[in-house]
C-alpha positions as CSV (number, residue, x, y, z in Angstrom):
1,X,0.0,0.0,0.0
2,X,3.1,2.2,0.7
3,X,3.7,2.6,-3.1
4,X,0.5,3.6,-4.0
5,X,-0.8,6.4,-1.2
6,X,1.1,8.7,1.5
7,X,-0.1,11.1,4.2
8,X,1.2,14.1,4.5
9,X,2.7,15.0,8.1
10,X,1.1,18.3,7.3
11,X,-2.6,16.8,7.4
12,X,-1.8,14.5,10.1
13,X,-0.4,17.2,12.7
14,X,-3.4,19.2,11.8
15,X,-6.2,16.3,11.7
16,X,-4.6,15.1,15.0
17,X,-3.9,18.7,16.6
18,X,-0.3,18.0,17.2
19,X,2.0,20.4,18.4
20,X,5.3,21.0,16.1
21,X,8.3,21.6,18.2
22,X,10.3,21.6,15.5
23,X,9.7,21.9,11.7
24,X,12.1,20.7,9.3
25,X,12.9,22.8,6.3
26,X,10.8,20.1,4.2
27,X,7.7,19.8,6.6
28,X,5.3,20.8,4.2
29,X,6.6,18.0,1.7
30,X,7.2,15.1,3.8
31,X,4.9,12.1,3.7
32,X,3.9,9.3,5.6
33,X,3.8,5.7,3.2
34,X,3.6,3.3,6.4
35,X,0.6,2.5,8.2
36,X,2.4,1.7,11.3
37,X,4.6,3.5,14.2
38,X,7.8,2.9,15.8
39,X,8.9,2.9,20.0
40,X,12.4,3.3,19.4
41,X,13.7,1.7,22.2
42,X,16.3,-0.9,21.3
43,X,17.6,2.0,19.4
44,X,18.2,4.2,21.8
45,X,20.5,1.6,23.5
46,X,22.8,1.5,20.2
47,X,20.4,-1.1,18.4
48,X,19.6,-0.5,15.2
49,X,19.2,-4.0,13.3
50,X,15.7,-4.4,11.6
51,X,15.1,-0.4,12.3
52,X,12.3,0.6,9.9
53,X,13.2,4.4,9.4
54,X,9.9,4.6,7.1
55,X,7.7,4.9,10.1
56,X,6.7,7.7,12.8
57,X,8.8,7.3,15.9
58,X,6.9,8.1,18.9
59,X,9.1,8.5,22.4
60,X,6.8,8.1,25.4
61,X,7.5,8.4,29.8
62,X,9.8,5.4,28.9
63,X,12.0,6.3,26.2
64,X,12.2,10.1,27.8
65,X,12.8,8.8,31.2
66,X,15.7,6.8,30.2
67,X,17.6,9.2,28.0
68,X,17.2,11.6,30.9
69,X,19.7,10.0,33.5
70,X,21.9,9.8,30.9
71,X,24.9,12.2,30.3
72,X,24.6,14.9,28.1
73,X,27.2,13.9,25.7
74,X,25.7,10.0,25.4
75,X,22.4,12.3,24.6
76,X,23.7,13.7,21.8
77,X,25.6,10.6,20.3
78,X,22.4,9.0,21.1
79,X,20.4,11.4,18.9
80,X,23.2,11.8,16.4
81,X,22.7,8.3,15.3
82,X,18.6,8.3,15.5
83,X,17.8,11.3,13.5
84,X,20.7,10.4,11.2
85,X,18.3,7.4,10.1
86,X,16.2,10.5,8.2
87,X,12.7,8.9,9.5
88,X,9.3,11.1,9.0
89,X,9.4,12.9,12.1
90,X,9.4,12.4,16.3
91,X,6.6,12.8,18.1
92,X,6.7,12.7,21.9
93,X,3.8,11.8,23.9
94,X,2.5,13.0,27.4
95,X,3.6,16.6,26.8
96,X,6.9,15.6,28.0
97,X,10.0,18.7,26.7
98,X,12.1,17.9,24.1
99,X,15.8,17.9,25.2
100,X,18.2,20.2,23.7
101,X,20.2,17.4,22.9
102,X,17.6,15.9,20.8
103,X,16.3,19.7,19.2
104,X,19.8,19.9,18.2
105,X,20.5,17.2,16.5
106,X,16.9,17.4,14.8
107,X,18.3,20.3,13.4
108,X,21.5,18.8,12.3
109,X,19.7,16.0,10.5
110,X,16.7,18.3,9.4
111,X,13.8,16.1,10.7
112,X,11.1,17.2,12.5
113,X,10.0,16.9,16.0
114,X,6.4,17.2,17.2
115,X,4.5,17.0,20.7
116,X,1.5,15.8,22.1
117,X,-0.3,16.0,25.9
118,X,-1.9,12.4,24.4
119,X,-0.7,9.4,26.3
120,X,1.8,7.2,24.4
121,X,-1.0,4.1,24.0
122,X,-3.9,6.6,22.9
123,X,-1.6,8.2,20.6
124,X,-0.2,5.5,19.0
125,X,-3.5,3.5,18.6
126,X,-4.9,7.1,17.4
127,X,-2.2,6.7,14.5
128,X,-2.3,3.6,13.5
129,X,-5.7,3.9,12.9
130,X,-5.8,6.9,11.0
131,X,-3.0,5.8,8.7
132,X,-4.6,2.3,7.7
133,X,-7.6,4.3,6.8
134,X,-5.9,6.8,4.4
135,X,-3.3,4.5,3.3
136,X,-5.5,1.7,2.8
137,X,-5.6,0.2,-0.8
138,X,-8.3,1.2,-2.9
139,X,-10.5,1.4,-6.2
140,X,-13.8,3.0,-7.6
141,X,-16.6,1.0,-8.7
142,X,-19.4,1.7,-10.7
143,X,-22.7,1.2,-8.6
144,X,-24.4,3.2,-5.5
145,X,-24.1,2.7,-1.8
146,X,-26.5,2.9,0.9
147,X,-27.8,2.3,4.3
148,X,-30.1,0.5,4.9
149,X,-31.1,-1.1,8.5
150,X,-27.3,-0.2,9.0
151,X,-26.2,-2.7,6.5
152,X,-24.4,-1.3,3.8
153,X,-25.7,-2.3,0.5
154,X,-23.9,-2.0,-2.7
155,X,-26.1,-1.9,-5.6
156,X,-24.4,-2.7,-8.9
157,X,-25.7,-3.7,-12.3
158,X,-25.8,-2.1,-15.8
159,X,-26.5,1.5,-16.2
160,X,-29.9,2.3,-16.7
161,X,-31.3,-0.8,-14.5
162,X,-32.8,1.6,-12.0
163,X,-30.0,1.4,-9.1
164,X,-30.7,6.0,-8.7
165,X,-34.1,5.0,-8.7
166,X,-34.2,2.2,-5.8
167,X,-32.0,4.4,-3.3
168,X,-34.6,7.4,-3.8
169,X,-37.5,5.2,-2.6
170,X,-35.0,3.5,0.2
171,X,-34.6,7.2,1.4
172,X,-38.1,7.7,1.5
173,X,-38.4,5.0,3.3
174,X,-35.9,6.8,6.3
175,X,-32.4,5.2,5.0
176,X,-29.4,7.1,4.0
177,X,-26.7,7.4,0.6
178,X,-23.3,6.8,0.8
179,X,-22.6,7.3,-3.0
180,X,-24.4,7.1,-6.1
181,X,-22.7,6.4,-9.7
182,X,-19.3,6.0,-8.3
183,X,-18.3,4.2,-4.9
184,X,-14.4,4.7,-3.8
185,X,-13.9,1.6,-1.7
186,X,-11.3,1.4,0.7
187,X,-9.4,-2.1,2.2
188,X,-9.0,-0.9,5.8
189,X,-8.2,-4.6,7.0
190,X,-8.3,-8.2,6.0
191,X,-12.0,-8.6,5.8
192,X,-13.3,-5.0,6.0
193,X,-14.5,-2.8,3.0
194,X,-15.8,0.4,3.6
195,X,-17.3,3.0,0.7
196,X,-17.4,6.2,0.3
197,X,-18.5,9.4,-2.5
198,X,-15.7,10.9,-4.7
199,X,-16.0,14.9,-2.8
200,X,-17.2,16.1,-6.0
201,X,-20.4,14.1,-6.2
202,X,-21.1,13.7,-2.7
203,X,-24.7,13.7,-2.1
204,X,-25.9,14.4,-5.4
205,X,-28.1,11.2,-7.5
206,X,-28.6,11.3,-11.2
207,X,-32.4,10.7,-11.8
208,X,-32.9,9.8,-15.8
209,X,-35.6,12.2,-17.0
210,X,-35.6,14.6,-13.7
211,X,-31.4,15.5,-13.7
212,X,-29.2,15.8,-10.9
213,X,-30.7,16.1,-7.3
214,X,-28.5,17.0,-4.0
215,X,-30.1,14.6,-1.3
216,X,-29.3,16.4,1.3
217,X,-30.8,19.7,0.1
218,X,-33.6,17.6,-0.4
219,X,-34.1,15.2,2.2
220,X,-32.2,16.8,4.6
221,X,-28.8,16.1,6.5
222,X,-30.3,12.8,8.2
223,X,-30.6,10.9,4.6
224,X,-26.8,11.0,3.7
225,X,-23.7,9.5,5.2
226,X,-19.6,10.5,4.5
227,X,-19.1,6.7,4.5
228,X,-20.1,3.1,5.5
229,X,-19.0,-0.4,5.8
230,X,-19.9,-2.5,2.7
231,X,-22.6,-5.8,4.2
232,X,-23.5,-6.8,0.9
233,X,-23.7,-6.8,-2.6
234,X,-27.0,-6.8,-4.5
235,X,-26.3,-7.4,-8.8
236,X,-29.6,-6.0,-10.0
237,X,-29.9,-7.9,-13.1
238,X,-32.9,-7.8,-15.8
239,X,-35.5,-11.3,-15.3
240,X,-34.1,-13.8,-18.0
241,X,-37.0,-16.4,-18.2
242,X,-34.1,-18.8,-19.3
243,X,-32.4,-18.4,-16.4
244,X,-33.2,-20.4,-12.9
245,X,-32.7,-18.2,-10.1
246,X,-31.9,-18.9,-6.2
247,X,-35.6,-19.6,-4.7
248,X,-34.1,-21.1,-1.4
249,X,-30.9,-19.4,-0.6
250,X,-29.3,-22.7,0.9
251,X,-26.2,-21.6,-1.0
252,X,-24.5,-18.0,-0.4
253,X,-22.9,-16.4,-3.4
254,X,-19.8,-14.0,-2.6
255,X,-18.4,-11.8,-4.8
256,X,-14.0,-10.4,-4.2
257,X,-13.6,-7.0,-3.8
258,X,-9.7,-6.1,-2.8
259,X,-9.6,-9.5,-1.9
260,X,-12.3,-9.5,0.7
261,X,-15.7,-11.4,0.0
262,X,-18.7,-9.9,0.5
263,X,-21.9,-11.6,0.8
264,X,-24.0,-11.1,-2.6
265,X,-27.8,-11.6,-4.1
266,X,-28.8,-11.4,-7.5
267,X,-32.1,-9.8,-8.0
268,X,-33.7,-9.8,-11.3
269,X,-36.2,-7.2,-12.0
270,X,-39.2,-7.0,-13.6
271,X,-42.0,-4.2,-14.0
272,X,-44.3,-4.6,-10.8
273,X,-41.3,-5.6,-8.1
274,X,-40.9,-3.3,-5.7
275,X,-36.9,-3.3,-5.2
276,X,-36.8,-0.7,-2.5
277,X,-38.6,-3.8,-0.2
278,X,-36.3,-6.0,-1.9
279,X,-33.6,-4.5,-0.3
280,X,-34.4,-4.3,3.0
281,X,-35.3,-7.7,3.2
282,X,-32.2,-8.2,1.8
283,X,-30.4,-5.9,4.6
284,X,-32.3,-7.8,7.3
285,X,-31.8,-11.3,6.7
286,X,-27.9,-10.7,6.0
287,X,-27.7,-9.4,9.4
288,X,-29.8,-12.5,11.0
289,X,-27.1,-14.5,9.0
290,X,-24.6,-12.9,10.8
291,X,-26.4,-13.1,14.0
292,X,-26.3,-16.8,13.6
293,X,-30.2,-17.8,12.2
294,X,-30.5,-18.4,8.2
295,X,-34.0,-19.0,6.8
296,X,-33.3,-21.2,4.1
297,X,-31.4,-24.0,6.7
298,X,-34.2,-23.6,9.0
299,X,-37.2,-24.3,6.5
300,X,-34.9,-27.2,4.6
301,X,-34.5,-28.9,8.4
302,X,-38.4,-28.6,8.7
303,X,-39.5,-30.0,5.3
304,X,-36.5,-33.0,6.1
305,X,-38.3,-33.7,9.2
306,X,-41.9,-33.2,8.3
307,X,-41.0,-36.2,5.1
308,X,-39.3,-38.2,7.7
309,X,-42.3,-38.3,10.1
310,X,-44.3,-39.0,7.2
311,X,-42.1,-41.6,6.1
312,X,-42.0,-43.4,9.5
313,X,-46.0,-43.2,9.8
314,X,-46.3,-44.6,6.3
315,X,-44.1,-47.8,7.6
């Protein structure tokens, strides 16, 4: 993911209100390509095999108490060596001073050092989490996203097929958009997906015949949402009388998206079908399947056993 997207240390001082103690001459160009953090501990005791200079090094009470008792001389050498390694920047936690040893050489070695009243834990779990959201690997798919029962559903079929159409009556019916058109989707961990609108079309749906409608303006504040977790995948496909379609749903279909499945239905349409109520059936038994009760098992066990008591009467 680190050769595709960066953060810049710019955005995440100001997103995360940290202080800068010191900026380095290149502060306003230096980015961030690893979604992780470094303690550097073992460093400060001369270690430095397996250092990964990519990351943020954060220095908490531990790391600032030890250099402390030592001499100001082994401070300096100490920092010499660390900032020599060229790493994003050093942020120290608990609002703890920098030492003039370590300003110093920060400004021998031109990297920047910033401060936070955060403890080191918070911080640090604060970061992480933050970078594996921006950094996280991505692509744009065609198809609209929404809410609905706080599943999110992404709709996706050929253009034309009336996806627009079945979010407007799904927000009528008190659920929110995410995205319509284009979906950004975002890998934030092995089997998470979450979507989101390009800024540029955010909140707006194209309506064939009416034109372009901001949802917000329109619905009001409470029928849109910046971003959501993708549940589901709904293909809305035209009704091929040629073609034999699920009736049971013993068998779940699954489609890859950045390598994550995501459970998925294929609903063929015809004039008449109300898709809207489609959908939130669809949005409520996914989230009974995750809750541990399916359906389809439940009504094939009760069929088995009603055959088999018939069976056993008939001997």
């Amino acid at each position: 993911m680190s050769e595709l997207y960066s953060v810049s240390l710019a955005t995440l001082v100001k997103e995360l209100h940290l202080e800068v103690v010191y900026a380095a001459t290149d502060f306003a160009s230096i980015r961030i390509t690893v979604d992780d953090v470094a303690r550097p501990g073992l460093q400060l005791a001369g270690y430095f095999d397996h250092y990964e200079p990519m990351r943020l090094q954060v220095m908490g009470n531990v790391e600032m108490s030890y250099v402390s008792k030592l001499p100001s001389l082994d401070r300096r050498a100490i920092f010499d060596r660390l900032f020599s390694y060229k790493f994003p920047a050093l942020l120290i936690a608990r609002g703890i001073p920098a030492h003039p040893e370590m300003l110093e050489m920060a400004q021998k070695h031109n990297v920047s050092v910033l401060s936070t009243e955060e403890t080191t834990s918070a911080i640090v779990s604060t970061i992480i989490t933050h970078l594996k959201t921006a950094l996280a690997p991505r692509i744009t798919r065609h198809g609209v996203l929404v809410e609905v029962y706080g599943e999110g559903i992404l709709l996706t079929g050929d253009s034309g097929i009336g996806k627009s159409e079945a979010a407007v009556e799904l927000l009528k019916r008190g659920h929110r958009l995410i995205a319509d058109d284009a979906v950004e989707i975002r890998k934030v961990s092995t089997s998470s997906l979450i979507g989101t609108a390009p800024p540029l079309i955010r909140n707006y749906i194209e309506l064939r015949g009416i034109g372009i409608i901001n949802v917000a303006q329109l619905y009001g504040m409470g029928a849109v949402k910046l971003e959501n977790d993708i549940n589901l995948v709904a293909n809305i496909v035209p009704w091929n009388t040629q073609h034999a379609y699920d009736r049971l749903g013993l068998e779940d279909q699954y489609t890859e998206i950045l390598g994550v499945k995501i459970p998925m239905y294929t609903i063929p349409i015809t004039p008449g079908r109300n898709l809207a109520v489609i959908l939130e059936v669809a949005a409520m038994n996914n989230r009974q399947k995750k809750m541990g009760y399916n359906a389809a098992v439940e009504f094939t066990e009760q069929i088995n056993r009603h055959f088999d008591e018939t069976q056993g009467k008939n001997l």
